[in-house]
C-alpha positions as CSV (number, residue, x, y, z in Angstrom):
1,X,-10.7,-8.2,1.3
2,X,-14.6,-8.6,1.1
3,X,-16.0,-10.9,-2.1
4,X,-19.3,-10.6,-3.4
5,X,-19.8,-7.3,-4.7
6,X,-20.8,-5.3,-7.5
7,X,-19.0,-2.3,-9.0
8,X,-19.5,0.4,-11.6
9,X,-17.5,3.3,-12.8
10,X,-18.8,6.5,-13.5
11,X,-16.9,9.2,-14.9
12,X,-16.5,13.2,-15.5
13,X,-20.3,15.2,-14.6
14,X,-22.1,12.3,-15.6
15,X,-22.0,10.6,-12.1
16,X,-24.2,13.6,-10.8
17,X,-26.9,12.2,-12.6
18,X,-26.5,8.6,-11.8
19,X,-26.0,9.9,-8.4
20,X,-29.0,12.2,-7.5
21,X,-30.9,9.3,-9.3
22,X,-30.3,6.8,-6.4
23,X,-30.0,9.6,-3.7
24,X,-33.8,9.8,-4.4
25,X,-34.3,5.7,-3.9
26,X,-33.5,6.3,-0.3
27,X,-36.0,5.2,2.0
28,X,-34.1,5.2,6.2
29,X,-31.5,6.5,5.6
30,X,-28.9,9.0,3.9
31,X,-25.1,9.8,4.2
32,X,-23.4,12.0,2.5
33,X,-19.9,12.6,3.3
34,X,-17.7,15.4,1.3
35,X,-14.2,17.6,1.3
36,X,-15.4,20.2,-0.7
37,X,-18.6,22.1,-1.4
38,X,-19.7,25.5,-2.6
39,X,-22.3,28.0,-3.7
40,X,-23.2,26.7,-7.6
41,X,-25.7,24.9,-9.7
42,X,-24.7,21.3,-8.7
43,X,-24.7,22.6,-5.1
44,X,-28.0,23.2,-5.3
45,X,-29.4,20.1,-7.1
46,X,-27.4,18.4,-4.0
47,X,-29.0,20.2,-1.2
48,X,-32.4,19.9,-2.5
49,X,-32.1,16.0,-3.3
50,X,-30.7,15.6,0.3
51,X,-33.7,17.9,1.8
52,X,-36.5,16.4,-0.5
53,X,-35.3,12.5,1.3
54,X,-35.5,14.5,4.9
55,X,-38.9,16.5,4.2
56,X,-40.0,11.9,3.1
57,X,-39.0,11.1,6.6
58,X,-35.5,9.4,5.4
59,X,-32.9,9.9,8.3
60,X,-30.0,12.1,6.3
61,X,-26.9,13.0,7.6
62,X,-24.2,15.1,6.3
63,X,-20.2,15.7,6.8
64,X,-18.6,18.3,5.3
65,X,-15.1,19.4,5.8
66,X,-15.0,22.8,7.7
67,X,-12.3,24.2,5.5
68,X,-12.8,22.5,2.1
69,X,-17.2,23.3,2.8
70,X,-16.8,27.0,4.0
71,X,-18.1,28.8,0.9
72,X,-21.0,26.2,0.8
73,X,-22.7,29.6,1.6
74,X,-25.4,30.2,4.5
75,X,-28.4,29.5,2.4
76,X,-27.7,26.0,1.4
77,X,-26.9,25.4,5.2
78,X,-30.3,26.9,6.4
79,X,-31.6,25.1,3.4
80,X,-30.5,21.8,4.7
81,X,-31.5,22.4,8.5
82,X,-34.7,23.7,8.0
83,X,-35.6,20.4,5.9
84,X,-34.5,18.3,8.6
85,X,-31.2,17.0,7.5
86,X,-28.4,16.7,10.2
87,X,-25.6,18.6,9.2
88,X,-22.2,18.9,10.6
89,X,-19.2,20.2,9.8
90,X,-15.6,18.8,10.5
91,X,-13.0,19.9,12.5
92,X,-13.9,24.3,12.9
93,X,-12.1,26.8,13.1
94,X,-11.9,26.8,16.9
95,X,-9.9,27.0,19.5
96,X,-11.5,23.2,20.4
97,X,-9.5,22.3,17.5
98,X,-6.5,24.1,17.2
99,X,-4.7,21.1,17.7
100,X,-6.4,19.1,14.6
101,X,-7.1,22.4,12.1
102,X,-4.5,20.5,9.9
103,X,-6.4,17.2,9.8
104,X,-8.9,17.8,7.0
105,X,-11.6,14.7,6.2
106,X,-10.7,15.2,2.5
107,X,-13.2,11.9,1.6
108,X,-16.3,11.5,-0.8
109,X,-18.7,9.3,-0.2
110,X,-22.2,8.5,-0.2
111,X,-24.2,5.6,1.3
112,X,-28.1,5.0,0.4
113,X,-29.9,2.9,3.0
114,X,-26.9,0.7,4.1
115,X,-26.9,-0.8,0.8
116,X,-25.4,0.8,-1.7
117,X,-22.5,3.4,-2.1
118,X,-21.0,5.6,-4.0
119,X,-16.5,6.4,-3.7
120,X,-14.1,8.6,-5.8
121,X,-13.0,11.6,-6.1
122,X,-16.0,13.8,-7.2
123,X,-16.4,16.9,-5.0
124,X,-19.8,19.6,-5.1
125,X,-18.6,23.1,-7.3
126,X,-19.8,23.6,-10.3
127,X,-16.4,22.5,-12.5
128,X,-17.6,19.5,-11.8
129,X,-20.0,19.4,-14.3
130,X,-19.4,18.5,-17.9
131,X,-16.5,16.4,-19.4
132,X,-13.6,17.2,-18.9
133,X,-14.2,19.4,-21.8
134,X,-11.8,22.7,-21.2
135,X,-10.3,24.1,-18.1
136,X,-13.5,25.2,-16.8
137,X,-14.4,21.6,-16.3
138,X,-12.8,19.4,-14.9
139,X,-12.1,15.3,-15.0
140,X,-12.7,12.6,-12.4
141,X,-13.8,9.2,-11.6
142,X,-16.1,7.7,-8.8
143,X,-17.1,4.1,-7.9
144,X,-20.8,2.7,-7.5
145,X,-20.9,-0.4,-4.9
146,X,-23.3,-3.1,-4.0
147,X,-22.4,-6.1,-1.5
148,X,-20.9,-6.4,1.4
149,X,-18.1,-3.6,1.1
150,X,-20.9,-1.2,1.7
151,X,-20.6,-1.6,5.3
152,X,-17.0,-0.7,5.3
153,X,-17.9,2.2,3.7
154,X,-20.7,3.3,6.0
155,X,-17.8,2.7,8.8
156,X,-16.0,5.1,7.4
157,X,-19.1,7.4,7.5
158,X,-20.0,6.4,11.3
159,X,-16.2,7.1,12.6
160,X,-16.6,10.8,11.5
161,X,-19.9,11.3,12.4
162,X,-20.1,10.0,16.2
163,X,-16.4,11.9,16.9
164,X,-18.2,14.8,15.7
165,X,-21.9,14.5,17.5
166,X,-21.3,11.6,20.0
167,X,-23.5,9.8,18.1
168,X,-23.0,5.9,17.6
169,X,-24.7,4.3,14.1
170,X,-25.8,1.0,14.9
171,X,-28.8,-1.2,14.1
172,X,-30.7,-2.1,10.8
173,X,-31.1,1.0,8.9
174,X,-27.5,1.6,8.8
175,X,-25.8,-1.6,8.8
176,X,-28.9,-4.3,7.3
177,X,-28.0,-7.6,6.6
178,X,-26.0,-7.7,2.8
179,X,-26.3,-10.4,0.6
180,X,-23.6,-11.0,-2.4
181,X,-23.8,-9.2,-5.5
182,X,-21.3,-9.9,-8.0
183,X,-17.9,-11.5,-7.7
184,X,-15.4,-8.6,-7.5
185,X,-13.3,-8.5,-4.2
186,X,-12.9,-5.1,-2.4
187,X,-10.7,-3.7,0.4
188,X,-11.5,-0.1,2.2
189,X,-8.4,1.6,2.8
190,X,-9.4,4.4,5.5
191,X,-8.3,4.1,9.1
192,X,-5.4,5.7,10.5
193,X,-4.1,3.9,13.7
194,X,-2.1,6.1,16.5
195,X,1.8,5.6,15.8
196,X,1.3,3.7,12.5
197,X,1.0,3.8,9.3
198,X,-2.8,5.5,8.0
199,X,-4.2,2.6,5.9
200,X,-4.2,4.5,2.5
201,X,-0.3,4.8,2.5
202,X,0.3,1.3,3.6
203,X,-2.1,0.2,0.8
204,X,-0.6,2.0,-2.1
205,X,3.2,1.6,-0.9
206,X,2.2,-2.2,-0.9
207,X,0.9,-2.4,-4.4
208,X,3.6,-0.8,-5.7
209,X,6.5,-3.2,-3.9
210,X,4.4,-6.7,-5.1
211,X,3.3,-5.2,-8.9
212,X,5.2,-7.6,-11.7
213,X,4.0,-5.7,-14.9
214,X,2.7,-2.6,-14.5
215,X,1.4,0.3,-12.5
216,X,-0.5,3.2,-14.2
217,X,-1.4,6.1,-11.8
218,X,-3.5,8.9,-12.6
219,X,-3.2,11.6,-9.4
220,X,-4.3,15.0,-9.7
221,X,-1.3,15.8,-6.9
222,X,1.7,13.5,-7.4
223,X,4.5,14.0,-4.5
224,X,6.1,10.8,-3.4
225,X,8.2,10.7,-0.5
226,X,11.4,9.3,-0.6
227,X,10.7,5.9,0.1
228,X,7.8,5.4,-2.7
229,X,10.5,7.1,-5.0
230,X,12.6,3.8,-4.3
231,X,9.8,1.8,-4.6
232,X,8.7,2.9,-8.2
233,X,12.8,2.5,-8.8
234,X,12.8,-1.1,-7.5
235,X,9.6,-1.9,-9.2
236,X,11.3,-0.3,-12.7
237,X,14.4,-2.6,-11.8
238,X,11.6,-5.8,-12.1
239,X,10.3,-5.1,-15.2
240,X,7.4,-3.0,-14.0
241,X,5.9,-0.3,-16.5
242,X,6.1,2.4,-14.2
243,X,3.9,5.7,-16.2
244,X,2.3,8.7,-13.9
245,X,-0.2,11.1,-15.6
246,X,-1.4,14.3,-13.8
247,X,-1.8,17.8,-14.4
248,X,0.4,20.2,-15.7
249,X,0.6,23.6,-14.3
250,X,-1.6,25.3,-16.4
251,X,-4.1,22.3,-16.1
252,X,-3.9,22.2,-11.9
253,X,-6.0,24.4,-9.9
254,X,-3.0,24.7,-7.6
255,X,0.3,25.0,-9.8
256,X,2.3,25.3,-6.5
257,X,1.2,21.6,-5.6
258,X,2.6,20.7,-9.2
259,X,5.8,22.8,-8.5
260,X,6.3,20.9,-5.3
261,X,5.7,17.3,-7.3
262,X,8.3,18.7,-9.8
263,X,11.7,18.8,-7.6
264,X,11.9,15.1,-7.7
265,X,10.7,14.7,-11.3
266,X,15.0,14.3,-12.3
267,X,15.1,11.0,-9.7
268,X,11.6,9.6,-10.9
269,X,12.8,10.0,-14.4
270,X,16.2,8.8,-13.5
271,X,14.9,5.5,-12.2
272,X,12.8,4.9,-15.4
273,X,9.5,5.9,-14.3
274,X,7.6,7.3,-17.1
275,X,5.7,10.9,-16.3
276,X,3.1,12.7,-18.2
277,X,1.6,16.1,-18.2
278,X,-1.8,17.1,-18.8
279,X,-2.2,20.8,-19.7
280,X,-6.2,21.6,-20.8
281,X,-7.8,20.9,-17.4
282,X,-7.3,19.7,-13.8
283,X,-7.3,15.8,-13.8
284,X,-8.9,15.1,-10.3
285,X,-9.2,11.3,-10.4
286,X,-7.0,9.5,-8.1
287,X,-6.3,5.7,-9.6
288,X,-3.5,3.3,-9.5
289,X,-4.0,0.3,-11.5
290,X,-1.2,-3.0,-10.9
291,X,-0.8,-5.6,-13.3
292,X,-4.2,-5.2,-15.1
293,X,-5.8,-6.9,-12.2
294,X,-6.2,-4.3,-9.5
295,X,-7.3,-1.1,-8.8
296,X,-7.3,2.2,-6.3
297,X,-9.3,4.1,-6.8
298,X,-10.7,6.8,-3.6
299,X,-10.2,10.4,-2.6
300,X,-6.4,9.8,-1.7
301,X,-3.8,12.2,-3.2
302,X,-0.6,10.8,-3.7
303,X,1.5,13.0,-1.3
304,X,2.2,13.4,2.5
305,X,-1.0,14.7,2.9
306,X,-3.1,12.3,1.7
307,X,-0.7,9.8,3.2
308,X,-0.2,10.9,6.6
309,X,-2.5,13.9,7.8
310,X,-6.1,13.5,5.7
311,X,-9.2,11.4,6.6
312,X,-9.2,9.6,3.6
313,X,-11.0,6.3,1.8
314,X,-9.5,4.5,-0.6
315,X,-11.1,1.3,-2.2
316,X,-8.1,-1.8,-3.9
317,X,-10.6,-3.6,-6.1
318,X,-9.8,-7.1,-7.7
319,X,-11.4,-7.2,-10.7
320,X,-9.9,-7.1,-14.1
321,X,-12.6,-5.3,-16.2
322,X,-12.6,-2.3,-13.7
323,X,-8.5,-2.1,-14.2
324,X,-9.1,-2.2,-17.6
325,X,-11.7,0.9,-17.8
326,X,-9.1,2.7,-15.8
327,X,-6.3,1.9,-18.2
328,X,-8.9,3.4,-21.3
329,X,-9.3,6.4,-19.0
330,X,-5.5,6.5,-18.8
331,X,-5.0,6.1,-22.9
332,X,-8.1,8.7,-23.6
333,X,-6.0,11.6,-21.6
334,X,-2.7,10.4,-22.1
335,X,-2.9,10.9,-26.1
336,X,-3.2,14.7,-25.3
337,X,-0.6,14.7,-22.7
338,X,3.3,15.8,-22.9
339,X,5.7,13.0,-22.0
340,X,8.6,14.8,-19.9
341,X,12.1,13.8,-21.1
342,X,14.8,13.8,-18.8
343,X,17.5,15.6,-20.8
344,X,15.0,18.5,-21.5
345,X,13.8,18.6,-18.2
346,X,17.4,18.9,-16.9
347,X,17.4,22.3,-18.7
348,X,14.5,23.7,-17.3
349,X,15.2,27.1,-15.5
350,X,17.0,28.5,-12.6
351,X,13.1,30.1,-11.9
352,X,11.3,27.1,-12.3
353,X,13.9,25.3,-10.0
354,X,13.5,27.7,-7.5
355,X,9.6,27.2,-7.6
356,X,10.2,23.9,-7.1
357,X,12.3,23.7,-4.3
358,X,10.2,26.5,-2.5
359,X,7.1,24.7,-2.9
360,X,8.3,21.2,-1.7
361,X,8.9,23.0,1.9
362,X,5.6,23.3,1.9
363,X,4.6,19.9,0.8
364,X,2.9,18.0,3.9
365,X,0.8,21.4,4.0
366,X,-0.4,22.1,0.2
């Protein structure tokens, strides 16, 4: 846990504009690290603030998910070469990587000269834009940061970026000296030791076991495994206010993901955990809030994949006035969501069963 820093929420397309705004403040150096990009307006806007900083002499560098990036489309990439910007892209489709095609780097971040960085959940298409306003646009939530945590997050950055060039980020430009900023306390959640437990999972799954009043998550792709489904049960047992709002399946922009989360909606509902449905748009933040006092909030899903396979970064921040922005953001959708009742859930069809159970083979891959 790092003190001494500065943090600011932006939500829904809004953050574009806070965000190009800084982008163009850089003056050594530029990261921008992303799951998914493609062809669009905002794609644009992106590529030519990140090639207007390169044609200025700023060093930029760029990640982008080879899977999740592949209809950033061949213009943009020339676009971004020609202007000088170092871009590569992780984990091809090669035979190189056969072996790691499954491990996607799912995270988005952005770090401006060392000092300052920007975390959520807020990928480059064009839905993006807007707020949140019909099923063309979608919601989400990002974090601004100043203080020290900013060098965790350009670790993150560097751990990508020399196993895909070779190239090792060290000295001033990426790593200068950071002085405190505020008073809020941050952890970064992202590495993923061999034969353990990635650091996402074991930050999550150890919120949930010490929370004494609460938890609120908002996940756009909610499929605990087994053992969280105990957890949320034990934490219910406590006295905890368990409630989970995501998507619906006519809100998601993969209903078979939501079909997968809902085979073990009867046990989550059965242990007291309280589960809401969004159906006008795709809800893409991923946020857990504990006891009014602490956050997650990152690019982690809240399923095997996230958990277990991803590259992921997920900041827990202790600071009450963040936790209770996110709880707002959790009231403002939840008034327009459906609460699912056990006993009318139990009579849900043989069809939608059989979507269910179909899907969840599939889980760890969706």
């Amino acid at each position: 846990m790092m003190p001494g820093n500065a943090v600011a929420l932006h939500r829904n397309g809004a953050f574009y504009d806070v965000l190009l705004e800084r982008m163009a403040t850089a003056r050594r150096t530029l990261h921008f690290e992303t799951f998914l990009w493609e062809e669009g307006s905002l794609g644009q806007r992106v590529a030519d603030a990140l090639c207007e900083r390169a044609r200025a002499g700023v060093k930029v560098r760029v990640v982008l998910d080879a899977t999740g990036s592949r209809k950033i489309g061949k213009a943009v990439r020339e676009q971004l070469k020609a202007a000088g910007c170092h871009l590569v892209f992780f984990h091809k489709r090669s035979w190189r990587n056969l072996g790691v095609l499954n491990d996607r780097d799912h995270r988005k971040m952005v770090v401006i000269d060392g000092q300052e960085a920007f975390v959520g959940g807020h990928c480059i298409t064009d839905e993006w834009l807007g707020d949140a306003e019909d099923g063309e646009h979608f919601a989400d939530l990002s974090v601004q940061l100043h203080g020290p945590i900013v060098h965790s997050v350009q670790s993150a950055f560097a751990e990508n970026w020399c196993a895909e060039t070779g190239e090792l980020l060290v000295g001033d430009d990426v790593f200068p000296p950071l002085r405190s900023t505020g008073d809020v306390t941050i952890h970064a959640a992202f590495v993923k030791p061999e034969r353990s437990a990635p650091a996402v999972k074991v930050l999550h799954h150890t919120a949930i076991c010490l929370a004494r009043k609460r938890i609120w998550i908002q996940n756009p792709y909610f499929i605990p495994e087994p053992e969280a489904i105990d957890a949320f049960g034990a934490a219910v047992k406590r006295g905890v206010d368990v409630r989970v709002l995501m998507p619906s399946t006519s809100g998601s922009d993969n209903p078979l993901v939501q079909h997968a989360g809902h085979r073990n909606f009867e046990k989550l509902l059965v242990c007291g955990v309280r589960l809401f449905e969004y159906p006008h748009t795709l809800l893409h933040q991923k946020v857990m809030t504990v006891d009014g006092v602490w956050s997650a909030i990152g690019s982690s899903n809240f399923d095997d994949r996230s958990f277990d396979t991803n590259d992921e970064i997920t900041l827990g921040v202790l600071d009450a006035r963040l936790a209770d922005e996110l709880d707002a953001n959790f009231e403002h959708y939840v008034a327009r969501a459906e609460e699912i009742q056990l006993a009318v859930w139990r009579q849900r069809g043989a069809w939608h069963k059989l979507k269910d159970n179909v899907a969840y083979l599939g889980n760890e891959l969706l």
